[in-house]
N, C-alpha and C positions, 0 to 999 in steps of 0.2 A: 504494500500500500504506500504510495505516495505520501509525505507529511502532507497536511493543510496548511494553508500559511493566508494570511490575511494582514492589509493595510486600513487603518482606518486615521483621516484626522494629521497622517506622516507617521503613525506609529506602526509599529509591526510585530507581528506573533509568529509562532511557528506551534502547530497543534500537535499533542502526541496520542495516542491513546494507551490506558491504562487495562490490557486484558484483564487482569484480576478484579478489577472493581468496575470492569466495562463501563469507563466513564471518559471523556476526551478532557484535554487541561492544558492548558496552556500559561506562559505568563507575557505580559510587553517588556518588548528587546530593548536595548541600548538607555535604560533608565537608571539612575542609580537607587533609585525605589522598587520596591517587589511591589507590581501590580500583579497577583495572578486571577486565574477563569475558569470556571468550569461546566460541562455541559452532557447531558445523555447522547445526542447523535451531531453530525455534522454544523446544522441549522441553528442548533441551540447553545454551543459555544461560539458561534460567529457572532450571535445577539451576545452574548454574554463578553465577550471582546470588544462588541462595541460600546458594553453600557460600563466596563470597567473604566476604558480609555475616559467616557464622559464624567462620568465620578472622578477619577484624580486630575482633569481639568478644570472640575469645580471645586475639589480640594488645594488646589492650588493655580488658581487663577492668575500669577504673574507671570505662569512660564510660558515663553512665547518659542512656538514650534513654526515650520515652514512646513506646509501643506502641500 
């Protein structure tokens, strides 16, 4: 299986999945903060990646990213 990877915002994931607790998880790259996500199938840690990224946005609303 191919990773899943996703952009959202300029940030970016790489998804793994977890056979033993069959759960997909991921965290955002190049942060010095641990953002991570988690989701039952494909669809649901995408939403979950993007509502992470929107939360540490809104936790810290000075840092300015290039989109």
């Amino acid at each position: 299986m191919d990773p899943l990877e996703f952009t959202y915002k300029g940030y970016r994931t790489e998804i793994d999945f977890c056979t033993e607790d069959r759960v997909y998880f991921g965290k955002v790259l190049e942060l010095n903060d641990l953002v991570a996500f988690d989701g039952r199938n494909p669809e649901e840690v995408e939403q979950s990646f993007y509502q992470a990224v929107d939360e540490y946005l809104e936790m810290f609303p000075t840092i300015q990213r290039k989109v």
